[in-house]
KEDRENNU-870311 format. One record per residue (C-alpha): residue number from 1; y, z, x; residue in three letters. Coordinates in Angstrom, 3 decimals. Example, Ala and Ser with C-alpha at 12.3 -4.5 7.8 and 13.67 -1.06 7.14 Angstrom:
NODE logu        y        z        x kolkol
NODE    1   -4.500    7.800   12.300    ALA
NODE    2   -1.060    7.140   13.670    SER
% end
This chain:
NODE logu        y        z        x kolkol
NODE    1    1.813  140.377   55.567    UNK
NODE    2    4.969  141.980   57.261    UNK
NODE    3    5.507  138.405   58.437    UNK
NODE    4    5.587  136.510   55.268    UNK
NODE    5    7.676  139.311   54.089    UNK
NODE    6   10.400  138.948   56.593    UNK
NODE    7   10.842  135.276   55.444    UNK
NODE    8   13.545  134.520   52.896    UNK
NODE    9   11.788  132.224   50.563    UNK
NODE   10   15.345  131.020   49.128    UNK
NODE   11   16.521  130.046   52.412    UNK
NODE   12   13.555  128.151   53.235    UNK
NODE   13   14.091  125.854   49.806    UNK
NODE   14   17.536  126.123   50.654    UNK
NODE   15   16.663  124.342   53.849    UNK
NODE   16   13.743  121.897   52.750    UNK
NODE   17   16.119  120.936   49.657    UNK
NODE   18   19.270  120.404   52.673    UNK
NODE   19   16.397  118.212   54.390    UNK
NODE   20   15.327  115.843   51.587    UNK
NODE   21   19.147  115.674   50.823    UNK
NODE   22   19.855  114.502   54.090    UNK
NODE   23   16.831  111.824   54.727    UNK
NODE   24   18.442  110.502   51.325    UNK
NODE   25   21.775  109.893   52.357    UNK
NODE   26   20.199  108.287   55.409    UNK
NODE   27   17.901  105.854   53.222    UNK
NODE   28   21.464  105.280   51.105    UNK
NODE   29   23.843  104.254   53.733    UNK
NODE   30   21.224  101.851   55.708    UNK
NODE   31   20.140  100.184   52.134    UNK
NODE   32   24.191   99.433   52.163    UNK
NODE   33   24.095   98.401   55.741    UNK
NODE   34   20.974   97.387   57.387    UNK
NODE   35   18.151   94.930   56.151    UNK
NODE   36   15.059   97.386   55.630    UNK
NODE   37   12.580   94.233   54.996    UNK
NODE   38   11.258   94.194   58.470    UNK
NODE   39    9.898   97.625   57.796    UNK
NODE   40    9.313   97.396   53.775    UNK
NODE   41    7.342   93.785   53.985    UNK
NODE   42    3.814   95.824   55.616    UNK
NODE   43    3.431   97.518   52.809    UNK
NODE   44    4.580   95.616   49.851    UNK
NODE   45    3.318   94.452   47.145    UNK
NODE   46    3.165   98.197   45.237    UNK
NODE   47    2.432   98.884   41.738    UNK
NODE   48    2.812  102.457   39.911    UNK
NODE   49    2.531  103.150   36.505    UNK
NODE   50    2.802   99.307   35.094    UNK
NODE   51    5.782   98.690   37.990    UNK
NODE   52    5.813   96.330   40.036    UNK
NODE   53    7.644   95.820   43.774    UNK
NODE   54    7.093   92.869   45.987    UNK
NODE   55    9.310   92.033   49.009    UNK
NODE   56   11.595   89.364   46.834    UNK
NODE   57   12.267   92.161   44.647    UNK
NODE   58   13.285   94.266   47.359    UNK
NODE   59   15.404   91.636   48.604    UNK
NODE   60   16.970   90.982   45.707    UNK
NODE   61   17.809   94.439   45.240    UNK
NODE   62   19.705   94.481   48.611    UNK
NODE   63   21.421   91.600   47.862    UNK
NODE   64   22.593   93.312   44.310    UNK
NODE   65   23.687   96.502   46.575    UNK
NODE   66   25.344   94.547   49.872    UNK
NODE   67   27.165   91.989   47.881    UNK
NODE   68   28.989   94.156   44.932    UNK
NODE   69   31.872   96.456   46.130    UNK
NODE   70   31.310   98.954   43.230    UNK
NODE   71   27.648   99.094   43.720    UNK
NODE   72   28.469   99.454   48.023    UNK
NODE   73   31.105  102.275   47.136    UNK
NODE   74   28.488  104.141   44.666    UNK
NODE   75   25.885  104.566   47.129    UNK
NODE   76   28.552  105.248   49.878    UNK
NODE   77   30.184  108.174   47.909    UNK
NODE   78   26.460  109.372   46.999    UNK
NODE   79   25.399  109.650   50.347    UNK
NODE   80   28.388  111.406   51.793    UNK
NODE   81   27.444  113.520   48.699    UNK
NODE   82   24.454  114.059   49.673    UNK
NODE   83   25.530  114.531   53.332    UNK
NODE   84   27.605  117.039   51.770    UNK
NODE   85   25.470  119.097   50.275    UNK
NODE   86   22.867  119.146   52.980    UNK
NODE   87   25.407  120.090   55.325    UNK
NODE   88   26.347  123.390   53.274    UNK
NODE   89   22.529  124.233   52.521    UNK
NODE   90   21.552  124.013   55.943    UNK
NODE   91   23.788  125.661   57.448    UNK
NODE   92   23.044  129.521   57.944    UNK
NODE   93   26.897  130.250   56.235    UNK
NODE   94   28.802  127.471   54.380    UNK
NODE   95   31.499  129.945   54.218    UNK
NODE   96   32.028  129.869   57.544    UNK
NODE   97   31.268  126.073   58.673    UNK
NODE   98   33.849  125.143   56.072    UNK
NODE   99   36.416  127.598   57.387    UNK
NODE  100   35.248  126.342   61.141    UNK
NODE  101   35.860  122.899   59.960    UNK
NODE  102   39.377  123.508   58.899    UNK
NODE  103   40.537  125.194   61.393    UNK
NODE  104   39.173  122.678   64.050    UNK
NODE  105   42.357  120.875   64.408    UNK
NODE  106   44.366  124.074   65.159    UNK
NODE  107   41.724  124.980   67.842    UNK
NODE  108   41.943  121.240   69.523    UNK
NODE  109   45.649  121.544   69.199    UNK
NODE  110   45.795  125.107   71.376    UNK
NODE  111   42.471  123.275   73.575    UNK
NODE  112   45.243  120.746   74.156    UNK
NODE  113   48.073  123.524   74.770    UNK
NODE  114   45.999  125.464   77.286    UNK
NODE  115   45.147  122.080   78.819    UNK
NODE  116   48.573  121.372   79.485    UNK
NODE  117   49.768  124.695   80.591    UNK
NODE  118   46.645  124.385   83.242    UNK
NODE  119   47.867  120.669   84.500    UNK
NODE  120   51.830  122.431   84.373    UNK
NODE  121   50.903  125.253   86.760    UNK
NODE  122   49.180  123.163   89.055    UNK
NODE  123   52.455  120.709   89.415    UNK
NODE  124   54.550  123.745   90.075    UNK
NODE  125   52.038  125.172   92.632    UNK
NODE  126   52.656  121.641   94.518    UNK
NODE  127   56.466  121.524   94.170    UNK
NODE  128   56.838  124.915   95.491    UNK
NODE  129   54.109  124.272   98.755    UNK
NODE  130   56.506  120.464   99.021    UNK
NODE  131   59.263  123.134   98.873    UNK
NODE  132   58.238  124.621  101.854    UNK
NODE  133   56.808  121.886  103.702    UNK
NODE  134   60.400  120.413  103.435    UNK
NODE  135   61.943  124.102  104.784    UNK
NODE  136   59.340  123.378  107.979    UNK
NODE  137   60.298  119.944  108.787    UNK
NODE  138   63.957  120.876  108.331    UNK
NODE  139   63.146  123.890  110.682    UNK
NODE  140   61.714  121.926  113.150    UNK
NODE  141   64.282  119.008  113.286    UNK
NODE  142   66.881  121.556  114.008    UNK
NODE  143   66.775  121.593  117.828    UNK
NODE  144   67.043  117.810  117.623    UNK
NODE  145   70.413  117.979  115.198    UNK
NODE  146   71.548  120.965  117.547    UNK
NODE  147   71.343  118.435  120.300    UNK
NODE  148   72.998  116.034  118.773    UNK
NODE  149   75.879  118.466  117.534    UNK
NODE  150   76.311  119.853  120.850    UNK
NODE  151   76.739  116.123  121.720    UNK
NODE  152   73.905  114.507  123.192    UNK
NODE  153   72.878  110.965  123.157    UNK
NODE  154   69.355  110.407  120.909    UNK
NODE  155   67.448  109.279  123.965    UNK
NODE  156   68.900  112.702  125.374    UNK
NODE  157   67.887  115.385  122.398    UNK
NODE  158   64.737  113.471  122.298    UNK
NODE  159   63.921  113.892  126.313    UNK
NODE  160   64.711  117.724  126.308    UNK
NODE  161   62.550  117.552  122.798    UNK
NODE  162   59.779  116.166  124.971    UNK
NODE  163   60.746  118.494  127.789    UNK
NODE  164   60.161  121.345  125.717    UNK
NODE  165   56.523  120.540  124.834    UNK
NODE  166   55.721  120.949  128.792    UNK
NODE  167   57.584  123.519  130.289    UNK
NODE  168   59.064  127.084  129.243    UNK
NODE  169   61.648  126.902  127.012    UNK
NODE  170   63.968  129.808  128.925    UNK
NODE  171   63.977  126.470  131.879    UNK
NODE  172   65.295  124.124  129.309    UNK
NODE  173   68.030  126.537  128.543    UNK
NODE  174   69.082  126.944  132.133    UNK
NODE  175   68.739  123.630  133.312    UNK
NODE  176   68.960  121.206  130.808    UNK
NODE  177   70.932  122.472  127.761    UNK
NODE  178   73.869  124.115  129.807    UNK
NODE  179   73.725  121.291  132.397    UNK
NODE  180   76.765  119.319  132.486    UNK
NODE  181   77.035  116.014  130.782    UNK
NODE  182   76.805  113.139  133.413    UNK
NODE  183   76.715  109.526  133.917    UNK
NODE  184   73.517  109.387  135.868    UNK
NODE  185   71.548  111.303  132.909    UNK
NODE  186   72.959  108.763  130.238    UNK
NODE  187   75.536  110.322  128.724    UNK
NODE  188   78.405  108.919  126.772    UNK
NODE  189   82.001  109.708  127.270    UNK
NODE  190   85.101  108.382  128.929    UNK
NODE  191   84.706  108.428  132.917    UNK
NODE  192   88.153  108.184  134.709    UNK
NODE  193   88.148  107.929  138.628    UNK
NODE  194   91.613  109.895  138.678    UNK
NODE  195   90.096  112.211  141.424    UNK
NODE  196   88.892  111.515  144.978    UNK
NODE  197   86.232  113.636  146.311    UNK
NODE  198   82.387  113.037  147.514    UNK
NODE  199   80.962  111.375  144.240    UNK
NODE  200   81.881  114.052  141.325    UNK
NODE  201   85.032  112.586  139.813    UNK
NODE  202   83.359  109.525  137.927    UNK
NODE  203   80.081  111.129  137.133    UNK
NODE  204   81.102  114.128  134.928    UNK
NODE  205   83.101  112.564  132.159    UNK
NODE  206   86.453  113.551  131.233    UNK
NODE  207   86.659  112.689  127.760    UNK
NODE  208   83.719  113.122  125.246    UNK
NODE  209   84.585  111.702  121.333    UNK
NODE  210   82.632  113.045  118.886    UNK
NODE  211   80.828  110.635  117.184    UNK
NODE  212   81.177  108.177  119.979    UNK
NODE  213   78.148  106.420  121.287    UNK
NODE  214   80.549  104.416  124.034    UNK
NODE  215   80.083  104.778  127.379    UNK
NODE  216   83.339  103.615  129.171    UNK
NODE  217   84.943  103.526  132.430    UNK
NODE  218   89.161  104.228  133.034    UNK
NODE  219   89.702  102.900  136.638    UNK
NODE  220   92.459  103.757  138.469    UNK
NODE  221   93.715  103.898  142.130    UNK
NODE  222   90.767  105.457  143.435    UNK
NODE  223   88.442  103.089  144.246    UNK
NODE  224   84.768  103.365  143.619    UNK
NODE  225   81.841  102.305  145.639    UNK
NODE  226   79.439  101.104  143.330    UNK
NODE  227   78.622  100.833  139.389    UNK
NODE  228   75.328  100.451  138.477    UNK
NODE  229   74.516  100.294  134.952    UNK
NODE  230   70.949   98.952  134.208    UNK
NODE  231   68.133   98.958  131.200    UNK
NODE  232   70.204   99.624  128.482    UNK
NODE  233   70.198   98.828  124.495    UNK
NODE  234   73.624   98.116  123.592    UNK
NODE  235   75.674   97.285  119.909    UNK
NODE  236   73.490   97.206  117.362    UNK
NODE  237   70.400   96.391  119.400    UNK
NODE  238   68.354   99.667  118.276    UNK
NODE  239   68.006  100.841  114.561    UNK
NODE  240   70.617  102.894  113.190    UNK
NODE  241   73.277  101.966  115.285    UNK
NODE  242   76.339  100.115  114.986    UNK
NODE  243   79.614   99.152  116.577    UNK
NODE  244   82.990  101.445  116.970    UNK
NODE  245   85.323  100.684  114.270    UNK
NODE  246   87.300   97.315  114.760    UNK
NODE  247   85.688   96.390  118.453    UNK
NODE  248   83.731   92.804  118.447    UNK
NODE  249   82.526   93.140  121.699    UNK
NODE  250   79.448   95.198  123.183    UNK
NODE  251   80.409   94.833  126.721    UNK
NODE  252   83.427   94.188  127.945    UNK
NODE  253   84.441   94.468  131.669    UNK
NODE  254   88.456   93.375  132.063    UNK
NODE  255   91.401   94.346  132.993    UNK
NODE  256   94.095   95.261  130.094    UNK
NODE  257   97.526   93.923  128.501    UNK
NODE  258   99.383   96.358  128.914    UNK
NODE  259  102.161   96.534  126.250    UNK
NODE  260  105.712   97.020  127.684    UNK
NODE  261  104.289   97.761  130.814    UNK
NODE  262  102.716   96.041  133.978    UNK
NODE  263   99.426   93.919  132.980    UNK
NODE  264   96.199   95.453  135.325    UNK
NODE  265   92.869   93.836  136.749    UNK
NODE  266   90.058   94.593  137.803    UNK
NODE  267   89.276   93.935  141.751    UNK
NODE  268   85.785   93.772  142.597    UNK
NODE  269   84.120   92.608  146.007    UNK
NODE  270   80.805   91.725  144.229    UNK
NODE  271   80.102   91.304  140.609    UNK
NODE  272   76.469   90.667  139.281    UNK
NODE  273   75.667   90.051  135.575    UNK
NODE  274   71.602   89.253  135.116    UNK
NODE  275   69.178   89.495  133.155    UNK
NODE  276   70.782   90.819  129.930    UNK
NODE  277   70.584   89.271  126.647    UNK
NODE  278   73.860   88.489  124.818    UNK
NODE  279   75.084   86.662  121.252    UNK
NODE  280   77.702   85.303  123.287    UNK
NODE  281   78.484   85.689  126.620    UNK
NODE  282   82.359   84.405  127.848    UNK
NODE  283   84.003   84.625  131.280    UNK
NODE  284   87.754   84.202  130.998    UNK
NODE  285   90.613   84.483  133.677    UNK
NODE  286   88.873   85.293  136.501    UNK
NODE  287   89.937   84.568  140.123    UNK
NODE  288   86.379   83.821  142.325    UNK
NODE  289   85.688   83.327  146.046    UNK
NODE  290   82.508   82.644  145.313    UNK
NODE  291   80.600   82.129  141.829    UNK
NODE  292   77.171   81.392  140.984    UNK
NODE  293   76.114   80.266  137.701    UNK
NODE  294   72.074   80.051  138.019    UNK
NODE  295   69.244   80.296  135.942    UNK
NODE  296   70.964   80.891  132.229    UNK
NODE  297   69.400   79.798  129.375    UNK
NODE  298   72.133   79.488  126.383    UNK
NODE  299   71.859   78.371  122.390    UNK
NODE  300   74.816   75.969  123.733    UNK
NODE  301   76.949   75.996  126.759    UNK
NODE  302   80.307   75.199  127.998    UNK
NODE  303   80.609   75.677  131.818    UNK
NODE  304   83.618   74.070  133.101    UNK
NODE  305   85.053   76.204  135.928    UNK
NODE  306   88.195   75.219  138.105    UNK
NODE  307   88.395   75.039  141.508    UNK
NODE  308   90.449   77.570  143.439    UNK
NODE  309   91.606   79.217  146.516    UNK
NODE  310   90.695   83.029  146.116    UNK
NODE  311   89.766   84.902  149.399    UNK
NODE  312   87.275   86.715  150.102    UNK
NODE  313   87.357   90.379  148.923    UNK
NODE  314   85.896   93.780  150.104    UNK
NODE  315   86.871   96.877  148.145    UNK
NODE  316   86.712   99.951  150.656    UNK
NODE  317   88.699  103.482  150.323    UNK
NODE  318   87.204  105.582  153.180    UNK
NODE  319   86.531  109.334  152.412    UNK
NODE  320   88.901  108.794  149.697    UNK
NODE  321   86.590  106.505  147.298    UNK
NODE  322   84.678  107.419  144.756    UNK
NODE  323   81.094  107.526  145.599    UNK
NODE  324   78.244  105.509  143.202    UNK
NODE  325   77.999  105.812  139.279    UNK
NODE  326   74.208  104.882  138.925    UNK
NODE  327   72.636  104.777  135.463    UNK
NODE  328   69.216  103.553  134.268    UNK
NODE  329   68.327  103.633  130.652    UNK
NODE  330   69.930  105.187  127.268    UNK
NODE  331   71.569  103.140  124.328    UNK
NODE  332   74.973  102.493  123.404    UNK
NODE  333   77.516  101.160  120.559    UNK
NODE  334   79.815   99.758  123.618    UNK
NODE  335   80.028   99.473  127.298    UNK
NODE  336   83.415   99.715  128.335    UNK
NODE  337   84.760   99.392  131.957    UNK
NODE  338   88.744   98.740  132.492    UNK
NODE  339   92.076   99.892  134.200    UNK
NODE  340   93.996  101.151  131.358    UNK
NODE  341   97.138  102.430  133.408    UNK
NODE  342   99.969   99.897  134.080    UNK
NODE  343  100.333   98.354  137.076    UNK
NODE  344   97.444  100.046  138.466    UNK
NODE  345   94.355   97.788  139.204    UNK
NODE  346   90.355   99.435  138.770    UNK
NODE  347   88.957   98.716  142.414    UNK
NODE  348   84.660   98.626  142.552    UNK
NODE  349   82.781   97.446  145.802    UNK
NODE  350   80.125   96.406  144.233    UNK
NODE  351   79.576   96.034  140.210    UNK
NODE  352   75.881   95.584  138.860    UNK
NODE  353   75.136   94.787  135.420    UNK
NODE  354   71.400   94.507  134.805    UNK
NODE  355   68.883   94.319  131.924    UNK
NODE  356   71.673   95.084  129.198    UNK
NODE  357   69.810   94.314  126.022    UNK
NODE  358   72.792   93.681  123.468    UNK
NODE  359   73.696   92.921  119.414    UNK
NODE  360   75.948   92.568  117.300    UNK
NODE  361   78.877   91.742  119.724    UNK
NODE  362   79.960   89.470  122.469    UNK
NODE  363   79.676   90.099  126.007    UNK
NODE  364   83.081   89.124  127.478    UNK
NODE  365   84.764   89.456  131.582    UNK
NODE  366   87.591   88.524  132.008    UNK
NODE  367   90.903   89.618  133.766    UNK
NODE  368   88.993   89.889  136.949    UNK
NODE  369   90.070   88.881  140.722    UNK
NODE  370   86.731   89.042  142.481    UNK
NODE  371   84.984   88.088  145.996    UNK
NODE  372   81.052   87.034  144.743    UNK
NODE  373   80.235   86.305  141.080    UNK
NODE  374   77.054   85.995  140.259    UNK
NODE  375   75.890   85.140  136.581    UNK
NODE  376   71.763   84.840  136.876    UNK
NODE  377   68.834   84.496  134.557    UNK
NODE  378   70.864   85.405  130.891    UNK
NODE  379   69.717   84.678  127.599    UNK
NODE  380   72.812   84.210  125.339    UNK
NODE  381   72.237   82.480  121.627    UNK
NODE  382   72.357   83.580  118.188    UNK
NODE  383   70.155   80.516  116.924    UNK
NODE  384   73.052   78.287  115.227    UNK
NODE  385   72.791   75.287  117.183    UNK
NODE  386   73.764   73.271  120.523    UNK
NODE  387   76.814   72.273  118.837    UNK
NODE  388   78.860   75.976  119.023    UNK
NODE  389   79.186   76.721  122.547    UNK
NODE  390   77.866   80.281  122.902    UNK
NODE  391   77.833   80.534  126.553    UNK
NODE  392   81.253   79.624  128.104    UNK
NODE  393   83.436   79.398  131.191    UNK
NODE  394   86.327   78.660  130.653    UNK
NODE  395   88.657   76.427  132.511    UNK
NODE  396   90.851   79.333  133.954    UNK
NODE  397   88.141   80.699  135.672    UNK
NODE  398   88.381   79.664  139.303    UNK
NODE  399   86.415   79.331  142.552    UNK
NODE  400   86.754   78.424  146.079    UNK
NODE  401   82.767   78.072  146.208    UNK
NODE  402   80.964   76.544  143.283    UNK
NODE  403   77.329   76.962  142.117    UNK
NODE  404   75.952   75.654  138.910    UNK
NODE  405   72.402   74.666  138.770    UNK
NODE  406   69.216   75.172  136.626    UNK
NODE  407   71.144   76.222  133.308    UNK
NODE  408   69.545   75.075  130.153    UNK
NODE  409   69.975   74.821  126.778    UNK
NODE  410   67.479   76.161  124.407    UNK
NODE  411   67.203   77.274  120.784    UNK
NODE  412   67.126   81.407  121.238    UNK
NODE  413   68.284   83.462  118.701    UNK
NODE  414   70.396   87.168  118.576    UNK
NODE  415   68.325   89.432  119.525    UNK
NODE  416   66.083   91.713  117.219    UNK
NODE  417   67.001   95.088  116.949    UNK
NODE  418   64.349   97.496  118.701    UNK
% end
């Protein structure tokens, strides 16, 4: 008894009535949209109270419905009526479904809001940690552009990079970083043998330009024993470099014009150039004992040497010389070596060019009075044909003793950058 007492008998009608209401509207919208015949036929024909329903009447009926617009729009607005209705007497408060139901777009609107103000923190989060992650990598590229500024080479700042990874850093300081610039570890600058003395004068330079990647060679009266320059990238063979303002050629070993004063060359007992790769490679008023042309391979060639009558040459200078400039490795806009005071000729016993990877430039010699020249195993080409001479000797080169064999021409092209 307390049970059938706690149940509301209007709110169970209210319910049954939302019910019927509802199974209604169903039967409404599918007689408007859906063939019920399938389902119907089973139990057809049916007769109540002198009425009679057979399947065609059914159909026909549908037909009636489904074909006329105001018939189709009567039972549409009826059932969403009915849906109506059901809706508010099932529900436990109509009151507040309807109010729910209006204020739905306001709540999707602030669902949206809170959606983007989620997505919007989560961006900044990530700028700020790129933020920082851009502070790091600036922090640790600054020993390399301290390096750089204090005005090492790359191939130097990234060696005492490497360095550092290995040994203490308070060794690096004291040995490396305070360590004087010098030819033999790579570094670019102006060397001038102005100074006699057991091997110092040419291998500390003299002159370092900032922003300069050239390594170059003033020659003067004091002679030096030996050049060795070997394994190098030079021009615009390696990425991100580029020639010096104005210059067209990467290497270029001469003697100068000197304006208003006394014209200089270079006097060298034995000259080797091998191995290197060159756009163009050009040897130009040069005075040989002895020159050997062997082994080049050349996108076009135009050897045509003169005989002469040069002696044979030895450079010496005693105690007095300079001793040997050795260098292996690095890379370099130019390579420079001349005797830029007038009247004064650069004096090397023995000059060794080897492995020179160049771009960008020509490799010229010229101005030269020398005992042995030896040009061996060069690739010079920049890929534009047989008919544009790219490796050349000219006519005022001259030599006492001749030797030209096993020089081709091939198709080879500039070299790529590295």
């Amino acid at each position: 008894m307390r049970f059938l007492k706690q149940i509301s008998w209007l709110s169970v009608l209210r319910k049954t009535s939302g019910i019927i209401m509802l199974l209604l509207a169903t039967v409404g919208i599918l007689s408007a949209t859906v063939n019920p015949l399938p389902w119907i036929v089973p139990i057809l024909p049916l007769a109540y109270a002198g009425f009679y329903v057979d399947a065609a009447y059914v159909e026909r009926l549908l037909v009636l419905i489904q074909s006329d617009t105001t018939v189709l729009a009567s039972v549409g607005a009826g059932s969403f009526s009915l849906v109506v209705t059901s809706f508010i007497l099932l529900v436990q408060s109509p009151v507040r479904a309807l109010k729910g139901f209006l204020r739905s777009p306001l709540s999707t609107f602030r669902g949206i809001i809170r959606a983007r103000d989620w997505l919007l923190v989560r961006v900044d989060y990530l700028n700020s940690e790129s933020a920082k992650f851009r502070q790091l990598f600036n922090v640790l590229k600054s020993p390399y552009s301290l390096l750089r500024a204090m005005g090492l080479n790359p191939q130097m700042a990234i060696g005492l990079l490497f360095a550092g990874s290995t040994v203490g850093g308070g060794v690096i300081v004291n040995e490396t970083i305070l360590a004087e610039k010098s030819f033999s570890n790579r570094d670019p600058g102006v060397y001038a043998a102005s100074v006699v003395g057991q091997n110092a004068p040419l291998d500390i330079p003299t002159e370092i330009v900032e922003g300069s990647n050239t390594l170059r060679i003033d020659l003067g009266s004091t002679p030096v024993r030996e050049i060795t320059i070997e394994n190098v990238s030079v021009g615009t063979s390696y990425t991100g470099s580029a020639l010096p303002s104005g210059e067209q050629n990467v290497v270029q070993i001469s003697g100068n014009t000197i304006s208003g004063g006394t014209n200089t060359r270079l006097e060298i007992s034995h000259l080797i150039f091998e191995k290197s790769r060159c756009k163009k490679l050009t040897l130009s008023d040069i005075q040989a004992h002895t020159l050997i042309v062997r082994g080049n391979a050349s996108d076009g060639q135009s050897i045509a040497p003169s005989p002469g009558t040069s002696r044979m040459r030895a450079i010496g200078g005693g105690h007095h010389q300079a001793e040997a400039m050795v260098t292996s490795g690095g890379t370099y806009d130019r390579i420079w070596i001349q005797a830029p005071t007038s009247g004064v000729n650069g004096k090397i016993g023995t000059l060794r060019l080897t492995n020179l990877y160049t771009k960008g430039g020509e490799c010229v010699l010229s101005k030269i009075n020398a005992g042995t020249i030896e040009i061996l195993l060069n690739e010079v080409g920049m890929g534009n044909g047989f008919a544009t001479k790219e490796f050349v000797i000219a006519t005022n080169v001259t030599a006492a003793n001749l030797t030209v064999e096993d020089n081709v021409e091939v198709t080879i092209a500039e070299p790529a950058t590295q």
